[in-house]
C-alpha positions as CSV (number, residue, x, y, z in Angstrom):
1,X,-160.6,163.2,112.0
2,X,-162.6,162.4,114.9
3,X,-162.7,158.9,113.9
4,X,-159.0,158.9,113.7
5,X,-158.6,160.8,117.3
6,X,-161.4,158.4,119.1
7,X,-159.7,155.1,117.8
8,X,-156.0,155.9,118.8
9,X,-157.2,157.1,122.2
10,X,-158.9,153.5,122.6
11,X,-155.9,151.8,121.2
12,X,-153.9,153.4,123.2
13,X,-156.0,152.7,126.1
14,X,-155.8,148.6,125.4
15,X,-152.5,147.9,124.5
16,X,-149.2,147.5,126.6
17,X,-148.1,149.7,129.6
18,X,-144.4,150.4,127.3
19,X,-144.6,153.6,125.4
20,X,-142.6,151.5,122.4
21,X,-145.4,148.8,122.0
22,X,-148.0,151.7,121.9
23,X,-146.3,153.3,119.4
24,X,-146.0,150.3,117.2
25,X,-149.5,149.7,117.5
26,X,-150.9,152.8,116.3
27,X,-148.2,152.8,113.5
28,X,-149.9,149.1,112.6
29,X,-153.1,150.7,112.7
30,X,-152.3,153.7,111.2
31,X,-150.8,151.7,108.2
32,X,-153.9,150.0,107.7
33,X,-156.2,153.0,107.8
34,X,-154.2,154.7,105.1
35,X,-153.8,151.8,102.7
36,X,-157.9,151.2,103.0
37,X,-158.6,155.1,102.3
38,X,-155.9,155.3,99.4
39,X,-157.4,152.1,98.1
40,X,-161.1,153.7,98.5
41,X,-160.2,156.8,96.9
42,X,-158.5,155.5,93.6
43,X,-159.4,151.7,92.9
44,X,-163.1,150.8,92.3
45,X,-162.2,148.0,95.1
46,X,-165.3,146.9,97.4
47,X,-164.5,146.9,101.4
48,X,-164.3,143.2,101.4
49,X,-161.3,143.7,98.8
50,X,-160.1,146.8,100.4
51,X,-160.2,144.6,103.8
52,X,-158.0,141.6,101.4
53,X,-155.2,143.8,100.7
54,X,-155.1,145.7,104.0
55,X,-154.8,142.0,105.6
56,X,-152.4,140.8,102.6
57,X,-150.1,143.6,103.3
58,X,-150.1,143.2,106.8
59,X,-149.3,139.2,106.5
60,X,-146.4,140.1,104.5
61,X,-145.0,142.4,106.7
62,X,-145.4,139.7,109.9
63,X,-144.1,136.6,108.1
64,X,-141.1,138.7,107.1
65,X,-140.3,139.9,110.6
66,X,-138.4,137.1,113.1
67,X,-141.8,136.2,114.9
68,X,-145.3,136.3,114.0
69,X,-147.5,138.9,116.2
70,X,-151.2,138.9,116.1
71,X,-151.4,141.5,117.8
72,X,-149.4,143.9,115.0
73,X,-151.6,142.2,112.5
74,X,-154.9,142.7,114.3
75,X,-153.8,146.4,114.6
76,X,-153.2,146.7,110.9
77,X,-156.7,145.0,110.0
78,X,-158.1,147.3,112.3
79,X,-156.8,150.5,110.8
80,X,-159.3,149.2,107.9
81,X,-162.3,148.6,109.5
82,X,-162.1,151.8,111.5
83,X,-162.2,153.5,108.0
84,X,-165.6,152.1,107.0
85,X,-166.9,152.9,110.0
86,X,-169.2,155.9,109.4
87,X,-169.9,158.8,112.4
């Protein structure tokens, strides 16, 4: 939980001044975070394939959207890597 609590005050620290782009940042992020620790807790999946899907799903979701945004993709990816991180 404190992993969790220290990322989204840093995220929230870095991205726009506009409540609304916060918001979707930490929703990208949170996103990713959840898909990496459902994926560790029921697949046999390695981080590198964990990581794969996390970034799969959050390509999808951008190329389906009117305009690419790195930023909402980084954010997802992010979400992942934060989970392996260990405290």
């Amino acid at each position: 939980m404190k992993k969790i609590l220290l990322t989204l005050m840093v995220l929230l620290s870095i991205t726009s001044t506009s409540y609304a782009m916060q918001a979707d940042k930490v929703a990208h992020f949170g996103v990713g975070y959840v898909i990496s620790s459902e994926l560790h807790k029921h697949t046999k999946l390695t981080f590198l394939e964990r990581l794969g899907c996390v970034m799969i799903v959050g390509a999808a979701k951008e190329l389906t959207d009117n305009h690419w945004d790195g930023k909402d993709f980084l954010a997802t990816c992010s979400g992942a890597l934060v989970y392996e991180i260990k405290f």
